[in-house]
NUVOPA-77322 format. One record per atom (N, C-alpha, C, CB): x, z, y; residue in one letter. Coordinates in steps of 0.05 Angstrom, whole numbers, plus 5000, padded with zeros to 4 digits. Each point is the difference from the previous one (the first is absolute). Last residue first. Glycine has a CB too. Layout:
N
XZYA;...
***
This chain:
479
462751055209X;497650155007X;497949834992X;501950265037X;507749824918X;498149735005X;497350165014X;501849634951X;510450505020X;496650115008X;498549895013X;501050345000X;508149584932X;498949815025X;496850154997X;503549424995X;505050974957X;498350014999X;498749845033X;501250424959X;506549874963X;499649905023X;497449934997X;504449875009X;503350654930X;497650035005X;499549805031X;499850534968X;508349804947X;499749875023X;496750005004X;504749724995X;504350674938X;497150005003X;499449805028X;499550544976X;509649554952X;499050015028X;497449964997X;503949865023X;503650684908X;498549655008X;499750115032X;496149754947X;508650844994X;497849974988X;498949765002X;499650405004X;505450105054X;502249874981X;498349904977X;504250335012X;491849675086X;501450254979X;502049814984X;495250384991X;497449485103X;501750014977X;501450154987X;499649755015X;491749735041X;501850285005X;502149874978X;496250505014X;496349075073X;502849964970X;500150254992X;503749655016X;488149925050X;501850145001X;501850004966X;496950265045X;495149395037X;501049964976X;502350224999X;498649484998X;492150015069X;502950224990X;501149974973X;498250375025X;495049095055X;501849944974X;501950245000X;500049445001X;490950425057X;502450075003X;500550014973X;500150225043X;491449234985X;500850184995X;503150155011X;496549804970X;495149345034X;502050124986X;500150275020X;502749544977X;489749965043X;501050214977X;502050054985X;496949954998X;502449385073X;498950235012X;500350194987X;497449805020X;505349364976X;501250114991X;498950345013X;503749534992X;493049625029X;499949934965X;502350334991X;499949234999X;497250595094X;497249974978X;501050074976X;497549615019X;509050285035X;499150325008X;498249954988X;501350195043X;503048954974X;501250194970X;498850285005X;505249764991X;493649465055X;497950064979X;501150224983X;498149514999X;507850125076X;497150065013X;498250154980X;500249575029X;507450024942X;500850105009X;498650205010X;502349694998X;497749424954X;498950304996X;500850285005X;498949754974X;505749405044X;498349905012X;497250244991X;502749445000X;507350845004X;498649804978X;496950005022X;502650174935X;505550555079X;500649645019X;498149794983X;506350045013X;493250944968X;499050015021X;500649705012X;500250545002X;500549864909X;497549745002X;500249955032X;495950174957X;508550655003X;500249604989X;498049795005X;502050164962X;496450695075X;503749955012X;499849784984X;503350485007X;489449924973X;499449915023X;502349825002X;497350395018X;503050094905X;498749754986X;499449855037X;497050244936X;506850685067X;501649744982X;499749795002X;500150194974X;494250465053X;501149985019X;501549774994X;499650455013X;495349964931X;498549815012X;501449795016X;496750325000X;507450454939X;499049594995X;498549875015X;499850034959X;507550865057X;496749885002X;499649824989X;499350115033X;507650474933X;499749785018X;498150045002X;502349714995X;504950854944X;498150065015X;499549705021X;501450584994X;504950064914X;499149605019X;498050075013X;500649584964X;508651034981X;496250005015X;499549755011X;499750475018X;508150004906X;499449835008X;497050015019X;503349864960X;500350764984X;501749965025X;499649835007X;502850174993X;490450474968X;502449934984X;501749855026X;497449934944X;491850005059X;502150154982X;502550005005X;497649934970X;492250015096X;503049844981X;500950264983X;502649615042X;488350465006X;499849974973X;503249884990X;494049915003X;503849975093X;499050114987X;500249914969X;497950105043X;509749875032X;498449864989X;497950134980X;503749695008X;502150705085X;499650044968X;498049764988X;500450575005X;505649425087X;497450074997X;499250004966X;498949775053X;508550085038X;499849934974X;498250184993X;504149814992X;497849905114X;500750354979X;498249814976X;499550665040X;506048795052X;497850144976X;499350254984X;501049634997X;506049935064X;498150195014X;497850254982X;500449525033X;506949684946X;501050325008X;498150225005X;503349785021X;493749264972X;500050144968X;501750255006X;499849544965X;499049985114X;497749974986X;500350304981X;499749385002X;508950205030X;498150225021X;497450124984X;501249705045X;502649574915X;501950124995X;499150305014X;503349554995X;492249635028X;499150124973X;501150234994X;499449624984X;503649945093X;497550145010X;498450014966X;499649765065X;509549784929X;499950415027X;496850045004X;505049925046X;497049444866X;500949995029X;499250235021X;499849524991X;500850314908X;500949825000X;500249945035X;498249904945X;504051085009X;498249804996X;500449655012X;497150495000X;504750714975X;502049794995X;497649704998X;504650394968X;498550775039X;498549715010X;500849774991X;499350185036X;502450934929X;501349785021X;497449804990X;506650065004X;492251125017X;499549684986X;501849695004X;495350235008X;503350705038X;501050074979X;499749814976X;499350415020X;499749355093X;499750234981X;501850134977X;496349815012X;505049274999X;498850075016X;498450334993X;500149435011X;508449764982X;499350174989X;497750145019X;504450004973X;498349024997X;500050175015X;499350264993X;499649665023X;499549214984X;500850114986X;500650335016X;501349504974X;495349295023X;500250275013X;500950204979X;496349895034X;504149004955X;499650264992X;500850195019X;500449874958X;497849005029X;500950225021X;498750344979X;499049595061X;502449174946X;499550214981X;501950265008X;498849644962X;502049485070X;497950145010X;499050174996X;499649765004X;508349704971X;497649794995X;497750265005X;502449554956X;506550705074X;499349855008X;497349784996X;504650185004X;496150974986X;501249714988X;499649755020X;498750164949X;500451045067X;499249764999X;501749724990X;497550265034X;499850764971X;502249964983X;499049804999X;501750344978X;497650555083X;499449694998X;500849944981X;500049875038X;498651214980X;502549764983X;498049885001X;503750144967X;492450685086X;500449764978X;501849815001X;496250044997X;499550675064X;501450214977X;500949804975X;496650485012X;501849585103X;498449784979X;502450144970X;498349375042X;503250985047X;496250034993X;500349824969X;496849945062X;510949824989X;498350045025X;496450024986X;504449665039X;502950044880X;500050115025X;497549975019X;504749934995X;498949774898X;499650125011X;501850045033X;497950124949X;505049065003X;499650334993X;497950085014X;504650124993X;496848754981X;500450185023X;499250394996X;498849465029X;505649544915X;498450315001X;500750075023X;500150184955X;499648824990X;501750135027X;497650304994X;502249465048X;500649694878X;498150225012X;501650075021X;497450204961X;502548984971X;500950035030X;500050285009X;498149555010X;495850204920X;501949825004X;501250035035X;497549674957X;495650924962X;501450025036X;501849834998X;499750475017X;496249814900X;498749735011X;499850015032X;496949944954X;507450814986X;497049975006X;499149835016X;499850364993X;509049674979X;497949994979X;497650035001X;502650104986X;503749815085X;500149784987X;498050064975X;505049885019X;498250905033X;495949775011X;500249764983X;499350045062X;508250604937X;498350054985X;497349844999X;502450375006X;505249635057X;500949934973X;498150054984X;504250085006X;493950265078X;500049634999X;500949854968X;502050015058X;498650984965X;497549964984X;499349685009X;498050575001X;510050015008X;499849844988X;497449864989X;503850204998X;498550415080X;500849765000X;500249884982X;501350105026X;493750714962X;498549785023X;502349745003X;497250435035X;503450434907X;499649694986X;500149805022X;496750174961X;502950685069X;503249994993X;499949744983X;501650564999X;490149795036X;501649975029X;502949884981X;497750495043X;495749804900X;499149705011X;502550015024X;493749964991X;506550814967X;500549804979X;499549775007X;499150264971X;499350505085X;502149955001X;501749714981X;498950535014X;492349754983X;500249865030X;501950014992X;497550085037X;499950424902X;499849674992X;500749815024X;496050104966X;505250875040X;502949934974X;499249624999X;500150614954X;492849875088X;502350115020X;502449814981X;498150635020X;494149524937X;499249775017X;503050045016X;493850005003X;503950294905X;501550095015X;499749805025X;502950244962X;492749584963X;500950284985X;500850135035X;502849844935X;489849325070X;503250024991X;500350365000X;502249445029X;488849844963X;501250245006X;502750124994X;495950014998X;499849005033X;499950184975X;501350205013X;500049694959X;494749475073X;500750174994X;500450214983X;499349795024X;499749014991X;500550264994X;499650205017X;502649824977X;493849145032X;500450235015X;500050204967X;497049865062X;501148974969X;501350164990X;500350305008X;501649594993X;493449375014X;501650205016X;499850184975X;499049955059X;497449254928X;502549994986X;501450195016X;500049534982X;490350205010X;501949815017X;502850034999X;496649995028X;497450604926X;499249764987X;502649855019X;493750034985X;509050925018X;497649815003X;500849764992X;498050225035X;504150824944X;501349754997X;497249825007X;504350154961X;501150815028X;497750005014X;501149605000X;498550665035X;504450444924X;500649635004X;496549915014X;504249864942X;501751265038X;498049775005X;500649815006X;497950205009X;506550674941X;500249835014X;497549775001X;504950154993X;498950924991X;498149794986X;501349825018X;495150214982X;513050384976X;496650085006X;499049684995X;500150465046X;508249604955X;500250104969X;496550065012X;506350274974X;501649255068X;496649914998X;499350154969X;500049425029X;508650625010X;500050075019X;496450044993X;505049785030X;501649784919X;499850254991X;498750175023X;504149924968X;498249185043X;498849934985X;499050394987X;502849364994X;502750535083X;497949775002X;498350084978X;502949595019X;505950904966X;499350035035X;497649805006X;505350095017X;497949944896X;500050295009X;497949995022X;505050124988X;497848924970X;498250154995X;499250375004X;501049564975X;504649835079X;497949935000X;498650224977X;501449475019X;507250885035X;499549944973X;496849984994X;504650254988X;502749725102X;497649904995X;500150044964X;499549615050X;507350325017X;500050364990X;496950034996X;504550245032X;499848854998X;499750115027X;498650364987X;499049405036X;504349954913X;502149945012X;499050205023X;501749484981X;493050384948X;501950204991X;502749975017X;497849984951X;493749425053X;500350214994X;502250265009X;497849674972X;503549444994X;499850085026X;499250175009X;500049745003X;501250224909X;502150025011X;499950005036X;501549784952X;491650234995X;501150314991X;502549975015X;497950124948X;497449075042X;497950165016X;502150214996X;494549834992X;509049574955X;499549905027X;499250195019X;498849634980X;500350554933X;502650085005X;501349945025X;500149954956X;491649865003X;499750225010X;503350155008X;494950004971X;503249114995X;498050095019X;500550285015X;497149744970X;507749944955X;500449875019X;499550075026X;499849764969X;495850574953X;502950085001X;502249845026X;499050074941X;492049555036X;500250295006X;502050205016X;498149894962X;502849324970X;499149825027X;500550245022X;495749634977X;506350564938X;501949885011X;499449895027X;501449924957X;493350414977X;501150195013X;502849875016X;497850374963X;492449344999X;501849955012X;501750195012X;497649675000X;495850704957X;499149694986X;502449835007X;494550005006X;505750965009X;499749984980X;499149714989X;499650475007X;500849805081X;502550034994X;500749954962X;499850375051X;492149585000X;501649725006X;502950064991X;496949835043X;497450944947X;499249704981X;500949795006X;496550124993X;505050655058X;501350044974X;499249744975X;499750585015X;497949475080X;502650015006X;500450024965X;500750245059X;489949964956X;500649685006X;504149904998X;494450055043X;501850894948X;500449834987X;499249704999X;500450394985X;503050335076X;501349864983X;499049894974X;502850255022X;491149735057X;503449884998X;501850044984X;499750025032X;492250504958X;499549724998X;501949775004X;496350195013X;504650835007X;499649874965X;499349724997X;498150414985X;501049875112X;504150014979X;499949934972X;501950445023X;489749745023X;500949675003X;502650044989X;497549825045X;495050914961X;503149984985X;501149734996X;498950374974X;490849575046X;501650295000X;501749974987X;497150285004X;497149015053X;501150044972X;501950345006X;500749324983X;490749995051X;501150135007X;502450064980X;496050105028X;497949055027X;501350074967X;501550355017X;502149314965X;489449855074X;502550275003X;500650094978X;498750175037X;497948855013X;499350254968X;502350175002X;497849674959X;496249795128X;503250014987X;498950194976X;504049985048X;489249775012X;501649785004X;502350054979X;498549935052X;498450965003X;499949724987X;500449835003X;498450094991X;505850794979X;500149845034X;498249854988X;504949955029X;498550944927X;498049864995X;500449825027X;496950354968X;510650264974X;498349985028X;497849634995X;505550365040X;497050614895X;500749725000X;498949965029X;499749834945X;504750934984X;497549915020X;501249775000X;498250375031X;504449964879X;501050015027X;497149995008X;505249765004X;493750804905X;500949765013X;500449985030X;497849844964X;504150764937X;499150015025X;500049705014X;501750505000X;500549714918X;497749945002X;498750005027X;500250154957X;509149674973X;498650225010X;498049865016X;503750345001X;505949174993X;498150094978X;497750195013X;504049984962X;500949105091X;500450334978X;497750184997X;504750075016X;498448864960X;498450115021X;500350374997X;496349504999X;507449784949X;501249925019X;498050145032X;502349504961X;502850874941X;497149945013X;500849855024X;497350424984X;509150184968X;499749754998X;498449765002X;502050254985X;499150715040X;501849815021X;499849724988X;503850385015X;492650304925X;498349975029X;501349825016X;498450455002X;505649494903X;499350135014X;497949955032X;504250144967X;497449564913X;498949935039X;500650265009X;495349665001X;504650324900X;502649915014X;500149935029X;500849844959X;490550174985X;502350104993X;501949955010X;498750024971X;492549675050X;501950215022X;502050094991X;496850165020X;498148894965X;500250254988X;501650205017X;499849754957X;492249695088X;502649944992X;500650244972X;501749805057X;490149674996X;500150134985X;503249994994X;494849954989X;497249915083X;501749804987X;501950264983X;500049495044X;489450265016X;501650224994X;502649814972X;494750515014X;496449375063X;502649864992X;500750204981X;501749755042X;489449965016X;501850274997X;501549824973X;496350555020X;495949275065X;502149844987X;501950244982X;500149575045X;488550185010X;502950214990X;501649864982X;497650445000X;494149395079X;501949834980X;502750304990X;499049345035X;491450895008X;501949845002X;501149834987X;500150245016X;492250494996X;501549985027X;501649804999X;499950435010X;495749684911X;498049935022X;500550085026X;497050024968X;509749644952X;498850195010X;497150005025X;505050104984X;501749274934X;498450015025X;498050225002X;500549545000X;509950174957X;498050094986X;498050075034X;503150224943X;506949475006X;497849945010X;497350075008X;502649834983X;508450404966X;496749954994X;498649865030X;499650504962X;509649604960X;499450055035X;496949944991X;505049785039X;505450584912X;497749884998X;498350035029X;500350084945X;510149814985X;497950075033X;497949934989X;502649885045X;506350484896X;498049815007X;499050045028X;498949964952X;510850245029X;498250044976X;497549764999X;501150565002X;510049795051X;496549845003X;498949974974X;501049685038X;508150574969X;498350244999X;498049884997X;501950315025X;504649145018X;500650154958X;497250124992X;505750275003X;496049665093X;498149774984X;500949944970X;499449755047X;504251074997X;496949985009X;498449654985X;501750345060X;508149784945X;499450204976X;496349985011X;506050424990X;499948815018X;499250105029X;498750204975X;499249585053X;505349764905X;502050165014X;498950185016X;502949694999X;490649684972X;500250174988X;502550145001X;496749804981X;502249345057X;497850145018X;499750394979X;496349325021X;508349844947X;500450185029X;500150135001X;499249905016X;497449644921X;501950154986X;500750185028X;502049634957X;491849765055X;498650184989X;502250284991X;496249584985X;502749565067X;501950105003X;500150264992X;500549715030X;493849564954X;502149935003X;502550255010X;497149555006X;493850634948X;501149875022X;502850034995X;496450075031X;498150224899X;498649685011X;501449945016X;495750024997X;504850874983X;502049944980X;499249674999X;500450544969X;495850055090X;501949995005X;501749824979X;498850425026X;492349694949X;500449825031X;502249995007X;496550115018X;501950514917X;499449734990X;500349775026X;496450254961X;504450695053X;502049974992X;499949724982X;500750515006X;492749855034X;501049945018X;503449914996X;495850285020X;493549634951X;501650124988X;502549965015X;497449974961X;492050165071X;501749774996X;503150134979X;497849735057X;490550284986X;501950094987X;502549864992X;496550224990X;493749775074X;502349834996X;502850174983X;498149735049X;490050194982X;502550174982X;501949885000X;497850184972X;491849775081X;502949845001X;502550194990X;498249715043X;492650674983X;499349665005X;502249914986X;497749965047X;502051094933X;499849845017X;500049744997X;501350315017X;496650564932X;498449855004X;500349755022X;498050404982X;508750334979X;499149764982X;497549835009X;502050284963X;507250215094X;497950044991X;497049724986X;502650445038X;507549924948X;499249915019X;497650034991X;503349755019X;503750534924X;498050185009X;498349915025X;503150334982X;503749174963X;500650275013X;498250175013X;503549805005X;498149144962X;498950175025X;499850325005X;497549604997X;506549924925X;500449825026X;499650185023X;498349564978X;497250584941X;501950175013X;501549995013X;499550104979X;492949404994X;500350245018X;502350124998X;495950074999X;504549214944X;499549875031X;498350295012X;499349344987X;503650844927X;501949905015X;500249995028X;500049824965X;492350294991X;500350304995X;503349925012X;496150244949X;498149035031X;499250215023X;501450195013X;497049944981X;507749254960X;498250254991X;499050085026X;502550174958X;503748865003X;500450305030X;497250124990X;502749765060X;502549794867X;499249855018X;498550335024X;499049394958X;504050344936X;502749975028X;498049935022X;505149764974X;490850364948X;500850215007X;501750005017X;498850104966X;495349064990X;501750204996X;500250235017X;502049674982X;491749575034X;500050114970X;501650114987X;498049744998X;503550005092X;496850174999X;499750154976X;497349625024X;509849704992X;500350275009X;498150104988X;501849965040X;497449124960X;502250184971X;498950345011X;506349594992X;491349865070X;497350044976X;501150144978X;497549555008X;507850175065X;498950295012X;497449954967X;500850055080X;505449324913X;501650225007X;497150205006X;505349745023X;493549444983X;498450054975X;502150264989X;497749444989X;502150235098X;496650074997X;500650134972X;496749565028X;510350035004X;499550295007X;497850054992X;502350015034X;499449124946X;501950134997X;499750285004X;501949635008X;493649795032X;497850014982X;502750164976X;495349445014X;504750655095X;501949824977X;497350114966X;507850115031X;492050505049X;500449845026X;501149764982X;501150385045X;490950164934X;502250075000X;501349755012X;499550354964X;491050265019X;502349885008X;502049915006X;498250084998X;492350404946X;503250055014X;501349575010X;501750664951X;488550035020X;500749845011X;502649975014X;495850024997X;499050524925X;501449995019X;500749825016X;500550234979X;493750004943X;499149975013X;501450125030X;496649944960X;507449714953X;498150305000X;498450065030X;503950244965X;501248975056X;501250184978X;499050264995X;503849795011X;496149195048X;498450294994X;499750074981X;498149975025X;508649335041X;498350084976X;499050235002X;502149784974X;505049495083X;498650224995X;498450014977X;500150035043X;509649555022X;497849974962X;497450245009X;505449954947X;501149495138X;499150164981X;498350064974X;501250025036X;500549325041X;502349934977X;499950294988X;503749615025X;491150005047X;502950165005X;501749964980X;498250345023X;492449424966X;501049795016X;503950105002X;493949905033X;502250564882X;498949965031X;500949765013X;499950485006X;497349754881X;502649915027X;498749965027X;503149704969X;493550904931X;500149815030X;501149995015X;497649995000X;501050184884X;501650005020X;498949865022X;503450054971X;493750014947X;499350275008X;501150055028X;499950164952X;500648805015X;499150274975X;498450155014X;504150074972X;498549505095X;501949864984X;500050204980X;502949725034X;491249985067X;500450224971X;501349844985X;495850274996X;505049815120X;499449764967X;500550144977X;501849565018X;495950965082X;502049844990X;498249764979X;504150455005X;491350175055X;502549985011X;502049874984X;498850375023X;491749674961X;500249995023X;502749975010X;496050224999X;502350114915X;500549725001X;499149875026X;499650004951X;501250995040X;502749894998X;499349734984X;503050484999X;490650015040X;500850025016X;502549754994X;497850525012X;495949644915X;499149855018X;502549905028X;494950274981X;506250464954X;500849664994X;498849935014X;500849914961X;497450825063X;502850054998X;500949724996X;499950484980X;491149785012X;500149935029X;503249905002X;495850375020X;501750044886X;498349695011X;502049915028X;493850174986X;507450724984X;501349805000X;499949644994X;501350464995X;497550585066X;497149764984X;502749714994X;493250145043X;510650684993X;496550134986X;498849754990X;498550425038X;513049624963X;497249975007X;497050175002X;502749684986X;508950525022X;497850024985X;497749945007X;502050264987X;507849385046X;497050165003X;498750004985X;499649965030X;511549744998X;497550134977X;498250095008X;502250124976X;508349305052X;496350055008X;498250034982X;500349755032X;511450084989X;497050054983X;498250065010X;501550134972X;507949345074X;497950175002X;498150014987X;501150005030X;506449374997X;499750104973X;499550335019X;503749614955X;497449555102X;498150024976X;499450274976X;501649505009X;505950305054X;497350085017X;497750134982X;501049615032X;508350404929X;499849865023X;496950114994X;504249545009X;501651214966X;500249784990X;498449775014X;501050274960X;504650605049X;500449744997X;499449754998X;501250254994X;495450645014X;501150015012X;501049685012X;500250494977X;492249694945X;502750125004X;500849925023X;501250024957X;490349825010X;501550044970X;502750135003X;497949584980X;492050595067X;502449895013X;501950024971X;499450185059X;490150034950X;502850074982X;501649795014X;498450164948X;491550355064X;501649675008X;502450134992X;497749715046X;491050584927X;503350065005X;501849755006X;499750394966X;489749995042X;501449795003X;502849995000X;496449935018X;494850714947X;502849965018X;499749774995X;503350374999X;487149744992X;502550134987X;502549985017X;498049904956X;494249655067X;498350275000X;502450194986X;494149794993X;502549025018X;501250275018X;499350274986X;499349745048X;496949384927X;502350064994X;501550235002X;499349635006X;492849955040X;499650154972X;501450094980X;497449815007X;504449795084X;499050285000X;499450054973X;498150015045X;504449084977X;502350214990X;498350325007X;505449635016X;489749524975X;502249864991X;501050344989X;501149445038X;491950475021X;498549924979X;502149984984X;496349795018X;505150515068X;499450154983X;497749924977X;501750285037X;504449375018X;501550264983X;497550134982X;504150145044X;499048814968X;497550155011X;500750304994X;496249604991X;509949405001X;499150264993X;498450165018X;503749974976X;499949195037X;498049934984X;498650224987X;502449614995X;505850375081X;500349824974X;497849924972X;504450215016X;493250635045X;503749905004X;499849774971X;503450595022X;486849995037X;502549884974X;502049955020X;497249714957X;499751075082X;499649774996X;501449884988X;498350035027X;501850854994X;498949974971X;499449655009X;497250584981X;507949955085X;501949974976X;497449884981X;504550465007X;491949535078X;502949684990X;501850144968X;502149825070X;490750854967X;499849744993X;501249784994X;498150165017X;505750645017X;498250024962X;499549714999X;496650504995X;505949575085X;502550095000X;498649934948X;502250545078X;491649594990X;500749755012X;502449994971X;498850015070X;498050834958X;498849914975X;500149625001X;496350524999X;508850025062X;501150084978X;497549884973X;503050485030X;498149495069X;500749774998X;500450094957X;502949815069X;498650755005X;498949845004X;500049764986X;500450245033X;501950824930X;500849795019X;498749745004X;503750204990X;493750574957X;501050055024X;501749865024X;499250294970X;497549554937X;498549955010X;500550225032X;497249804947X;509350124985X;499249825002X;497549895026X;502050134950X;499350744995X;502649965029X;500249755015X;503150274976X;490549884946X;498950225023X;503449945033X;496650554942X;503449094975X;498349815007X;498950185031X;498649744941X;508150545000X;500049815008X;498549825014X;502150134975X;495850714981X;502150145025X;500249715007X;503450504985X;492249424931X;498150085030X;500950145017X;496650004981X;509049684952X;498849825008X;497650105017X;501849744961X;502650974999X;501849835024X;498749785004X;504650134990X;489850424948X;501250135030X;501149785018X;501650444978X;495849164928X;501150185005X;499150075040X;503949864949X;493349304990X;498050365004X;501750165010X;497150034959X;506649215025X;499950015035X;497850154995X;501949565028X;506150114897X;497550115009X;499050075023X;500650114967X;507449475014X;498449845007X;497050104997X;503649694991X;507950645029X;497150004996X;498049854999X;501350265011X;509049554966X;498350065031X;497350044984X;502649645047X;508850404937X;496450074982X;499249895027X;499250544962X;511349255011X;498450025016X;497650064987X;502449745028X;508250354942X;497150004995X;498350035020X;501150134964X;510349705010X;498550035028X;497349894987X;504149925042X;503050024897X;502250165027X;497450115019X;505349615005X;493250304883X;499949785022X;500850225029X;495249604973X;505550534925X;501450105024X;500649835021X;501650284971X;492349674964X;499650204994X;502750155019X;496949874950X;496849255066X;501550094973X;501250295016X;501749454968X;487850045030X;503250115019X;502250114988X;497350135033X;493649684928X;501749755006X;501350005006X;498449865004X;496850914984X;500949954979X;501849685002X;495750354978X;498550055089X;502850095008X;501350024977X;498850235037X;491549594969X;501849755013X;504650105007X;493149845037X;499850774906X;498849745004X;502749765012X;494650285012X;504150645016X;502349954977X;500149724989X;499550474985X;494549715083X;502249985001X;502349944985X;497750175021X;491849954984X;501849714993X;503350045008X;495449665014X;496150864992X;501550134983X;502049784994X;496550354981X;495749485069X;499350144970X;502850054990X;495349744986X;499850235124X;503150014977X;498250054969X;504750335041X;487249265023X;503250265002X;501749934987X;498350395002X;497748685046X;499550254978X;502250275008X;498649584956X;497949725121X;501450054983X;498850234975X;503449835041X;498049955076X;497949924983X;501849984972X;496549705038X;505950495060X;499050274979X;498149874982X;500350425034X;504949085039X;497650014993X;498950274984X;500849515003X;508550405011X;498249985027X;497650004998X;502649785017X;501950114905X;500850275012X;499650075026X;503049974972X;495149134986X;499450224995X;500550345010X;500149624972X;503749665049X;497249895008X;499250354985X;499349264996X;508650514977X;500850145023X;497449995014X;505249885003X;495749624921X;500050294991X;499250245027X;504249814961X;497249185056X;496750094985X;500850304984X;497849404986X;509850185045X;498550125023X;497350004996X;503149885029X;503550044893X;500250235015X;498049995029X;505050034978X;493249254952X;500450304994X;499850165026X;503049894959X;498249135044X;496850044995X;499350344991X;499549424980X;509550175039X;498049955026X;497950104989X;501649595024X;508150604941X;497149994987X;497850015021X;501750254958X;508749535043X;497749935006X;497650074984X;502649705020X;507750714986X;497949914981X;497549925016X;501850304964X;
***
């Protein structure tokens, strides 16, 4: 939906902190939305609140940040913000996606005005009046309805969401929070969604529900929200648990969380009980394509099973602790995880070792040659002819496993380190300064990037789960 003269004069705003308070316009604009729309966006446009003076305050820590305000309030196309759209501002702004399916265009748009003078003014700036009706250059209808300003992507829809309003089929506050589950209500950006409405949009919707966990899926909801240390992100997704068991999660359950190893330059993932995670990645492909799978794994079990190898016992049943990832921008690579039995897992790599050329074909090894462990060196080569090389190994009480012997060494060495404030099994840990250095390090801002990235921060995050849903929390820290 092109609404050039809306959303980045909204977005002016929320940089600028200029604007009315909330009068309560939500329900207001969330009477146009129908009532089992798949996916509801809010964004705040009162900027008396707290978070608009966390934004401007995080803003102005970087170089270049009241520069940054300025170009957002300069007109666009004839519009002034703040003779045109600040007087407007000050209630939600909801955006309604109509469905999964449907093409670009068809997206609602409701705001409750404060001044609905400025409102028409804005919207014969942007289209041709036809009655009550204005056509954009794009080919969108708009109008102002009880002093709502909606959009729609067909003068067809428009007059769909006006039916709505004045009936009872149509999404409620008290709906569109529950979406969200208890997130928290004062943040910048609400995103609630219905999840079993989306599934039942895609194409492979019937699928994708053999998988008892995505049966289960309910709603999600996510937020946004600007702290005066950051940017916070928190998720939470909603299943039914009747009939779930814990194994049926694709993360395991409970609260404790992994360590994680921190390098920089790279985002570190930690995960506790990776086995639960294989089988259920292994049980949903088995449940969407079991034939493909079934194939798959009959392949693997059989070779395997020539040299007294049973993959999922002996490999996959081995990672019932934590395990660390470690992944850079440039595309190196580094596991460890903590195996049940390190003595039983050497033996498990030594007796796979001649079939593990048969195995590289899937992990994008054309050709592979393996050289074993020896003289000190405790690592399986597992090199291809198009260059692509995996180390591998048992080290300690951990196996290894990375993209070349002096990472592979590296991350053996390491000791994994608790993410502050994680949950549950999932942990994320990076630097962003470090990050934002590494991508930029071959760009002609290469040199400028320590100015501009001085106040970031370290990015954590963390998952948990149950049979209940999944929670999630990430957090980018802004000194």
């Amino acid at each position: 939906m092109k609404l050039a003269w809306l959303i980045p004069l909204v977005v002016a705003a929320l940089i600028a902190g200029c604007g009315g308070s909330s009068q309560g316009g939500l329900s207001d604009a969330l009477s146009f939305v129908p009532a089992d729309s798949p996916i509801v966006i809010t964004v705040k446009t009162d900027t008396a609140s707290g978070q608009y003076k966390n934004i401007r305050s995080l803003l102005s820590r970087f170089p270049g940040g009241s520069q940054l305000v300025m170009s957002a309030l300069s007109s666009r196309g004839g519009v002034n913000f703040n003779r045109d759209v600040k007087p407007i501002l000050g209630n939600d702004l909801v955006v309604a996606p109509t469905g999964l399916r449907a093409a670009r265009n068809d997206v609602l748009v409701a705001l409750k005005v404060n001044d609905e003078a400025k409102a028409r003014s804005l919207l014969q700036r942007s289209g041709t009046k036809s009655g009550d009706v204005y056509r954009t250059s794009s080919g969108e209808a708009a109008t102002i309805h009880d002093g709502v300003l909606v959009v729609a992507p067909s003068t067809a829809s428009l007059n769909q969401a006006l039916a709505r309003a004045g009936g009872s089929d149509h999404m409620t506050s008290s709906e569109f929070n529950g979406r969200l589950g208890g997130l928290r209500s004062d943040a910048l950006v609400k995103v609630g969604g219905d999840l079993q409405a989306l599934i039942s949009q895609s194409a492979s919707g019937g699928t994708a529900r053999r998988i008892p966990w995505v049966n289960a899926l309910q709603t999600f909801g996510s937020t946004v929200a600007a702290d005066s240390d950051g940017i916070a992100i928190d998720v939470t997704v909603k299943t039914d648990p009747a009939g779930l068991k814990p194994t049926d999660v694709p993360l395991a359950t409970g609260s404790s969380s992994p360590p994680v190893v921190g390098r920089p330059g790279e985002i570190g993932v930690g995960v506790r009980g990776l086995n639960q995670t294989i089988a259920f990645v292994e049980a949903a492909a088995q449940a969407i394509n079991p034939g493909s799978l079934g194939r798959l794994n009959s392949s693997f079990q059989r070779i395997a099973g020539r040299y007294g190898v049973d993959v999922n016992r002996d490999v996959f049943g081995q990672l019932t602790g934590n395990t660390a990832f470690s992944v850079a921008l440039g595309g190196g690579f580094a596991m460890r995880a903590d195996v049940q039995n390190p003595a039983a897992f050497r033996q498990t790599l030594s007796k796979l070792s001649p079939a593990l050329t048969q195995f590289a074909a899937g992990a994008g090894l054309r050709n592979a040659s393996l050289v074993k462990p020896g003289h000190g060196n405790p690592f399986y080569a597992l090199a291809g002819s198009n260059g692509k090389r995996y180390v591998f190994g048992v080290v300690g009480n951990v196996f290894v496993l990375a993209t070349d012997s002096a990472r592979a060494a590296q991350f053996a060495a390491e000791s994994p380190a608790q993410v502050p404030g994680a949950n549950g099994a999932l942990a994320i840990l990076a630097d962003s300064r470090s990050l934002v250095a590494e991508a930029l390090k071959s760009s002609k801002q290469a040199g400028l990037a320590s100015l501009f990235t001085a106040p970031l921060g370290q990015l954590t995050g963390s998952v948990s789960s149950s049979t209940s849903g999944l929670t999630g929390h990430l957090k980018l820290n802004v000194h």
